[in-house]
OpenMM code with the backbone's topology and positions (N, CA, C; nanometers):
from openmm import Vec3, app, unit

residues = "UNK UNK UNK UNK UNK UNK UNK UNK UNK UNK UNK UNK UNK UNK UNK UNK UNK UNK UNK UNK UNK UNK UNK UNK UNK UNK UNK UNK UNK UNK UNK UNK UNK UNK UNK UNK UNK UNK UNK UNK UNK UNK UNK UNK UNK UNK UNK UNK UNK UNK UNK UNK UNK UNK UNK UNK UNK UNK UNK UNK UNK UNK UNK UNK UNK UNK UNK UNK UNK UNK UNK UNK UNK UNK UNK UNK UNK UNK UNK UNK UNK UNK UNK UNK UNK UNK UNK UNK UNK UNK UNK UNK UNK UNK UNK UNK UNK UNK UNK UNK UNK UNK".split()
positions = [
    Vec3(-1.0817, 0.1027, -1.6326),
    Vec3(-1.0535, 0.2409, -1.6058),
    Vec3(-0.9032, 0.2634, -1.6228),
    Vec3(-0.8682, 0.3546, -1.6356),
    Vec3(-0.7138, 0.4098, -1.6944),
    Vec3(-0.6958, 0.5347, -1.6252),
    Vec3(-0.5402, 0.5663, -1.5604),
    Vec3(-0.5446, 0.7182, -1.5379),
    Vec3(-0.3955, 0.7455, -1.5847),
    Vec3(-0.3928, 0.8620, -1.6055),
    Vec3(-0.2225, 0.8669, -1.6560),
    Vec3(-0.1267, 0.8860, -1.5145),
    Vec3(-0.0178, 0.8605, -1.5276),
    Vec3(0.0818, 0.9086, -1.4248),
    Vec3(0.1706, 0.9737, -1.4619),
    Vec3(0.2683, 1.0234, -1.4430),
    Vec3(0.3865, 1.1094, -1.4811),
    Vec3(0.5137, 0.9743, -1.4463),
    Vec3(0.5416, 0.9559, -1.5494),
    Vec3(0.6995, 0.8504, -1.5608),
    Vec3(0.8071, 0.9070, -1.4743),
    Vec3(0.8533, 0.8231, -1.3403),
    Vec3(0.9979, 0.8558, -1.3196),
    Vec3(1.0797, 0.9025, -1.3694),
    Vec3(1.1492, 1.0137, -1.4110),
    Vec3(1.2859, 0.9713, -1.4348),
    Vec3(1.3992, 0.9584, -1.3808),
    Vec3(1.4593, 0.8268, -1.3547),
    Vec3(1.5211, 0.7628, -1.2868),
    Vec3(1.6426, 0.7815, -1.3273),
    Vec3(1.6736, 0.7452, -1.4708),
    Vec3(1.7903, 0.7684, -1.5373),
    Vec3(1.8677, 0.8574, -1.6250),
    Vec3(1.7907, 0.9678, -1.5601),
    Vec3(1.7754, 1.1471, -1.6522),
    Vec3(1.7450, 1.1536, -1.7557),
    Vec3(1.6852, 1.0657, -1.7926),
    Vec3(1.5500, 1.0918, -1.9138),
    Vec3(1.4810, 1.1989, -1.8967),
    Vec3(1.3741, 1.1994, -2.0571),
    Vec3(1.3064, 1.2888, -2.0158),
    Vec3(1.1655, 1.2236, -1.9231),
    Vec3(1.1131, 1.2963, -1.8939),
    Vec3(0.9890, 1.2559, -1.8087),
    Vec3(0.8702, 1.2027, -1.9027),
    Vec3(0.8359, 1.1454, -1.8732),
    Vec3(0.6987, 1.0648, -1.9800),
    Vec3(0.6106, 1.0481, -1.9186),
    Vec3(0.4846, 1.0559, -1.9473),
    Vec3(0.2954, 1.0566, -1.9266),
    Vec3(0.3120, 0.8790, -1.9780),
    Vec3(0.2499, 0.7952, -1.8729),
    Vec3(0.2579, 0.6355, -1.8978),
    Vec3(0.0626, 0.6540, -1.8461),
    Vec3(0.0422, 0.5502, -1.9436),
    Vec3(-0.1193, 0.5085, -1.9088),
    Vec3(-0.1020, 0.3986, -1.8472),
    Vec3(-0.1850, 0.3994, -1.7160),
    Vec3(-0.1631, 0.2725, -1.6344),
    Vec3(-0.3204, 0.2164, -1.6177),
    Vec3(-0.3288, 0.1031, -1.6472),
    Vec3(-0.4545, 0.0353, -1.6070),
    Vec3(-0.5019, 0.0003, -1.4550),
    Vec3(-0.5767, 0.0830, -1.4071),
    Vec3(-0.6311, 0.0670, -1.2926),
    Vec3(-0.7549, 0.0180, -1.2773),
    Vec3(-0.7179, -0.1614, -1.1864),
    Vec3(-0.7980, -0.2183, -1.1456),
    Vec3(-0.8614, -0.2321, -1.0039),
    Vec3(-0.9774, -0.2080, -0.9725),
    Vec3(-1.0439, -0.1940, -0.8502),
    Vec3(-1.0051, -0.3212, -0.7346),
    Vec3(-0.9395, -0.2765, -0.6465),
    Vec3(-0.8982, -0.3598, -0.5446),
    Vec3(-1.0238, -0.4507, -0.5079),
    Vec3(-0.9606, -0.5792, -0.4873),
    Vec3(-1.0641, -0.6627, -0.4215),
    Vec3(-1.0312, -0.6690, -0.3095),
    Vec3(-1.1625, -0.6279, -0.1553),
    Vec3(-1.1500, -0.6729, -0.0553),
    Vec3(-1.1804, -0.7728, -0.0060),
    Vec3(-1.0674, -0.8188, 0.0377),
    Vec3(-1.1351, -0.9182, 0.1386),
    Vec3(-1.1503, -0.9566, 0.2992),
    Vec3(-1.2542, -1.0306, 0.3619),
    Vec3(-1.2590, -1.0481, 0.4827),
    Vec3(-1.2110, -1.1631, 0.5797),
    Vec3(-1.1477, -1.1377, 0.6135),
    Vec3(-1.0706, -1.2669, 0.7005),
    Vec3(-1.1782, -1.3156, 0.7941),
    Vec3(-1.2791, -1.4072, 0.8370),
    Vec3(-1.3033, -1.4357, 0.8938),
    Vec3(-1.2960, -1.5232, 1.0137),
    Vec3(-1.3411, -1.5089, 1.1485),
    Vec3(-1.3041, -1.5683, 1.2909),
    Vec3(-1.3729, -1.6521, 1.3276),
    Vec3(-1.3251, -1.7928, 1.3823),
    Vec3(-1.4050, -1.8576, 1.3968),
    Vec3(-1.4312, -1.7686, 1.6064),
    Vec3(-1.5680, -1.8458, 1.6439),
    Vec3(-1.5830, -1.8275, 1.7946),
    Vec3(-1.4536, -1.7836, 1.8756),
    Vec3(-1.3336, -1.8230, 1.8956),
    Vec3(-1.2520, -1.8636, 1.9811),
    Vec3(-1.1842, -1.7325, 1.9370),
    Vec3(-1.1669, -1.6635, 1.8081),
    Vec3(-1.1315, -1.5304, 1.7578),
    Vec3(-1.0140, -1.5876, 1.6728),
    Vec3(-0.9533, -1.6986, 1.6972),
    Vec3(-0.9044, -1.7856, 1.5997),
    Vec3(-0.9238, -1.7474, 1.3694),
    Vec3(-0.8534, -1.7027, 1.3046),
    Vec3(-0.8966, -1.7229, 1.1755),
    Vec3(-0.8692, -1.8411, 1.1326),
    Vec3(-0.9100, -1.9105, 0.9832),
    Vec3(-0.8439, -1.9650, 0.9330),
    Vec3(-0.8059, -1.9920, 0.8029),
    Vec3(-0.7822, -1.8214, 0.8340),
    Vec3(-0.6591, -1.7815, 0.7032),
    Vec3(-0.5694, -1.8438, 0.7034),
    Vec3(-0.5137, -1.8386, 0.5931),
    Vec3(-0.3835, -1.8418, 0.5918),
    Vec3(-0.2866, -1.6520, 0.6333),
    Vec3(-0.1441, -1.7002, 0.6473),
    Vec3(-0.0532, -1.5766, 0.6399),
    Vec3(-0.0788, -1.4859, 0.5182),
    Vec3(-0.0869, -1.5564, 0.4101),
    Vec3(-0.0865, -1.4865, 0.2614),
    Vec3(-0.2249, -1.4594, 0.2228),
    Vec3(-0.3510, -1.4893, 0.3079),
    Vec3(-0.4624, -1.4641, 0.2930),
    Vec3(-0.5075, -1.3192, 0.3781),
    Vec3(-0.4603, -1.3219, 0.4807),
    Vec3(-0.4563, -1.2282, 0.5940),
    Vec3(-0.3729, -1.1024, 0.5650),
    Vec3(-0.2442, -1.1190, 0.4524),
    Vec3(-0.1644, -0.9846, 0.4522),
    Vec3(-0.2223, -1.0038, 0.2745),
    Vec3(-0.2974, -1.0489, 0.1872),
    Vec3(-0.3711, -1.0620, 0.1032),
    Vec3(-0.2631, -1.0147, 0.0093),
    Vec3(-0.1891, -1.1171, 0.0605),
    Vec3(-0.0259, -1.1379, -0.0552),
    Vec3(-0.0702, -1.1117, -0.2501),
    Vec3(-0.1651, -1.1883, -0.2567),
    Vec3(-0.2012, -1.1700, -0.4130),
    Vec3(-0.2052, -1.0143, -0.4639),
    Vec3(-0.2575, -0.9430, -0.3538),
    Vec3(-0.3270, -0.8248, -0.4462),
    Vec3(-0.2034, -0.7535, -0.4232),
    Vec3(-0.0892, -0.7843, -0.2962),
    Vec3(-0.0103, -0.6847, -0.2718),
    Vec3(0.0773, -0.6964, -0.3452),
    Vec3(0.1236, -0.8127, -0.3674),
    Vec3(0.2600, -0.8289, -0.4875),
    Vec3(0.2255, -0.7956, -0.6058),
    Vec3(0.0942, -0.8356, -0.6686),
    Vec3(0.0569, -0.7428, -0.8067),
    Vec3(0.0418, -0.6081, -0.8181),
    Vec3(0.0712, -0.5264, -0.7288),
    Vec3(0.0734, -0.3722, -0.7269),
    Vec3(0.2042, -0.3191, -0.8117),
    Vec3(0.3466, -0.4091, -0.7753),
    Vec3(0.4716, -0.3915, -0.8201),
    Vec3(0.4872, -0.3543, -0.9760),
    Vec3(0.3954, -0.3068, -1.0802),
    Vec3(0.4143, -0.3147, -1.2224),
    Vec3(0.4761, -0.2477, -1.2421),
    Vec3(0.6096, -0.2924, -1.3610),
    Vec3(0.6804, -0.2196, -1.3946),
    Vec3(0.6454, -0.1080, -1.4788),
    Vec3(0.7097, -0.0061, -1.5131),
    Vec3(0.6339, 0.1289, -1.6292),
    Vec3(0.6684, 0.1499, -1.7159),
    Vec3(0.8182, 0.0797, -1.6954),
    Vec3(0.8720, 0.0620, -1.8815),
    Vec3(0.8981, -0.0333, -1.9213),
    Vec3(0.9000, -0.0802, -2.0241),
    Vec3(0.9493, -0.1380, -2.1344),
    Vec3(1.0307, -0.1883, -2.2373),
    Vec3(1.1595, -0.2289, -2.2071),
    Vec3(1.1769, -0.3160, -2.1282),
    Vec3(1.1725, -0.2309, -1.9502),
    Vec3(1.1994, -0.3074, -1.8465),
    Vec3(1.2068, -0.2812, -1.7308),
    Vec3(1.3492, -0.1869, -1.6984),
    Vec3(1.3504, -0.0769, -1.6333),
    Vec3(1.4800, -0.0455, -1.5881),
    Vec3(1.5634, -0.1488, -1.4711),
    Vec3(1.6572, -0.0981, -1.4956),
    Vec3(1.7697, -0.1401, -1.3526),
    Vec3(1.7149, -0.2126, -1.2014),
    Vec3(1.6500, -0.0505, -1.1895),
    Vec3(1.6340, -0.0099, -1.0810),
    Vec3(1.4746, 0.0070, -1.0543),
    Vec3(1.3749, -0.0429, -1.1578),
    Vec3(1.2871, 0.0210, -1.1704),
    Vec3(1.1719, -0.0564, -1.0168),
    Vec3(1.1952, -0.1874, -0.9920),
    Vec3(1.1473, -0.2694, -0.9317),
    Vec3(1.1606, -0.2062, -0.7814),
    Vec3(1.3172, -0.1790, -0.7482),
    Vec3(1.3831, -0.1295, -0.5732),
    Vec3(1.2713, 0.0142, -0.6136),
    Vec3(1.3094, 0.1451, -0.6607),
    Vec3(1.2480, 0.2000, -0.6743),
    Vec3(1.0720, 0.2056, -0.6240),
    Vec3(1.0000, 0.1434, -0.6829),
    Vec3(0.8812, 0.0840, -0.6397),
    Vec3(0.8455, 0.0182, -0.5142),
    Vec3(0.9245, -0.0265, -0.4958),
    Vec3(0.9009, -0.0860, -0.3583),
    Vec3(0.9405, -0.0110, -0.2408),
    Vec3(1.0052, 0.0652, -0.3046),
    Vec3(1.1016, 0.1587, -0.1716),
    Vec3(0.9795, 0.2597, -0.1381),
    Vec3(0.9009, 0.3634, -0.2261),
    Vec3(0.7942, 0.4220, -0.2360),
    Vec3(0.6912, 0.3615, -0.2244),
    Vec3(0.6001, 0.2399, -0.2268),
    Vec3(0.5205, 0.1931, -0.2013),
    Vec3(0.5591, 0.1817, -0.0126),
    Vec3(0.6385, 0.1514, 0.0496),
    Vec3(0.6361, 0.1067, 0.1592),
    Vec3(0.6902, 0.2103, 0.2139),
    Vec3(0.7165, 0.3447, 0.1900),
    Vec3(0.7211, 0.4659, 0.2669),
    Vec3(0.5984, 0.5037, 0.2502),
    Vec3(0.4809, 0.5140, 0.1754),
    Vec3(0.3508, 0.5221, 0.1649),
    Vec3(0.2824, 0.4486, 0.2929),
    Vec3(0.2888, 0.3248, 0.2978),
    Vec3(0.2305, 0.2408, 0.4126),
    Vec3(0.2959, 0.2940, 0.5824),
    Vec3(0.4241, 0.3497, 0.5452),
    Vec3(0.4572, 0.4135, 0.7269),
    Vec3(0.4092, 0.5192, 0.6809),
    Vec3(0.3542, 0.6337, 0.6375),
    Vec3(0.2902, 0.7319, 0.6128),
    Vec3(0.1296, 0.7530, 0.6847),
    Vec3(0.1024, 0.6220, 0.6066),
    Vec3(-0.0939, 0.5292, 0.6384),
    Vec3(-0.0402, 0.5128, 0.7970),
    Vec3(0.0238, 0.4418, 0.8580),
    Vec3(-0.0086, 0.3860, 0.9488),
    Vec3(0.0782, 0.5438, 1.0248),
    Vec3(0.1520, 0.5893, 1.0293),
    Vec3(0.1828, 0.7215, 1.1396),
    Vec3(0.0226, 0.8358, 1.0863),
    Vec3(-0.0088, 0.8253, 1.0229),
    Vec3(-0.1766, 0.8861, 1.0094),
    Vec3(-0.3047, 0.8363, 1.0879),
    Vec3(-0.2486, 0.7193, 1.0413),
    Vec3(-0.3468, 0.6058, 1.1513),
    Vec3(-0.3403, 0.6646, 1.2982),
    Vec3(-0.2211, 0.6191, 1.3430),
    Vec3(-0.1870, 0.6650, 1.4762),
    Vec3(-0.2225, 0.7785, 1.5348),
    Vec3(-0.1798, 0.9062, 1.4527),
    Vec3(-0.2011, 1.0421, 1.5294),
    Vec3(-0.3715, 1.0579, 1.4972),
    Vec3(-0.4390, 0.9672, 1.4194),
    Vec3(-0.5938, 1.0324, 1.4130),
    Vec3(-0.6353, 0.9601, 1.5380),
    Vec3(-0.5886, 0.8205, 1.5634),
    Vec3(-0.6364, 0.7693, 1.7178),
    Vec3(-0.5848, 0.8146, 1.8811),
    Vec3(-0.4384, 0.8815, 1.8555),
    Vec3(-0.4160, 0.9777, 1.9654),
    Vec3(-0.4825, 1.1115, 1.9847),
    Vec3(-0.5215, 1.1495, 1.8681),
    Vec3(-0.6313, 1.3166, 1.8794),
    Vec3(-0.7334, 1.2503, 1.9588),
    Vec3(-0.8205, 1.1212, 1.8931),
    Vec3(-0.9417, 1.1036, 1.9139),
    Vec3(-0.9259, 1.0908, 2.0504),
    Vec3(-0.8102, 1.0274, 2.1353),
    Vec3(-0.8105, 1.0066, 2.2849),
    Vec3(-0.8146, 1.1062, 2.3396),
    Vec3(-0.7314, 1.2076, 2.2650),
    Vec3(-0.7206, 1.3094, 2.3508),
    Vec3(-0.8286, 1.4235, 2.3952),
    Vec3(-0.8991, 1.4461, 2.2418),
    Vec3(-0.9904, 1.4991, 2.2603),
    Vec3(-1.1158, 1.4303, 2.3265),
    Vec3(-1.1166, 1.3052, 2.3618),
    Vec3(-1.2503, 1.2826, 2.4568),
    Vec3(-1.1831, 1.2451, 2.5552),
    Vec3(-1.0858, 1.2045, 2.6257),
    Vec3(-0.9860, 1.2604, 2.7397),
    Vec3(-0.9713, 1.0921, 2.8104),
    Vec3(-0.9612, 1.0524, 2.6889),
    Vec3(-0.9192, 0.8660, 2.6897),
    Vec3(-0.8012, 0.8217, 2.7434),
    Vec3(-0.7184, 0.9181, 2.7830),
    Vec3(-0.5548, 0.9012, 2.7849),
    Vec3(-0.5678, 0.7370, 2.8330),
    Vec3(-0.4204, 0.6788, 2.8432),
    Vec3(-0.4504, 0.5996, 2.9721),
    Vec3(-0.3219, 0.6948, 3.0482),
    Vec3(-0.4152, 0.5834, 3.1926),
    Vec3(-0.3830, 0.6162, 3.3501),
    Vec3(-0.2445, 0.5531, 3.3916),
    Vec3(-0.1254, 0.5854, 3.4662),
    Vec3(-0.0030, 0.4119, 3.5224),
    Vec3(-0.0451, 0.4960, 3.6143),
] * unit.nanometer
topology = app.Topology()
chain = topology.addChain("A")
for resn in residues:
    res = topology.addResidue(resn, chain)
    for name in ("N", "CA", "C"):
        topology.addAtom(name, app.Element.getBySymbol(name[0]), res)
């Protein structure tokens, strides 16, 4: 599968339509032994493979900057996910009246 994106421009270029090959994430399940114990590994558990292959560069050769860039936006994306995360599980408390008690 393929979808287009709209090219950065980083270095006041003009803007460019890049075809990016999009491959379907593989999930995976960490499993527990009894004790709640895994025995993942660290890089199995934060599923290092799939996350570091996300980083593709978009041009050709690579820019400067093109790598910081990417990473800087990929991981304002993830505090985005997780402050979403959060306020959908503080509504849910609130609205069934979960607070906690001190």
């Amino acid at each position: 599968m393929y979808f287009w994106q709209q090219s950065p421009s980083i270095d006041g270029a003009d803007d460019r339509q890049v075809q990016i090959k999009a491959e379907p994430l593989r999930r995976t399940r960490v499993k527990a032994n009894a004790a709640g114990k895994s025995g993942a590994t660290y890089s199995d558990f934060l599923q290092l493979d799939i996350l570091l292959s996300l980083q593709s560069m978009l041009r050709d050769p690579p820019q400067r900057d093109e790598l910081l860039f990417i990473v800087i936006h990929q991981v304002s994306e993830l505090w985005l996910k997780l402050m979403h995360h959060e306020l959908a599980e503080a509504r849910r408390e609130i609205a069934g009246d979960e607070l906690p008690r001190r």
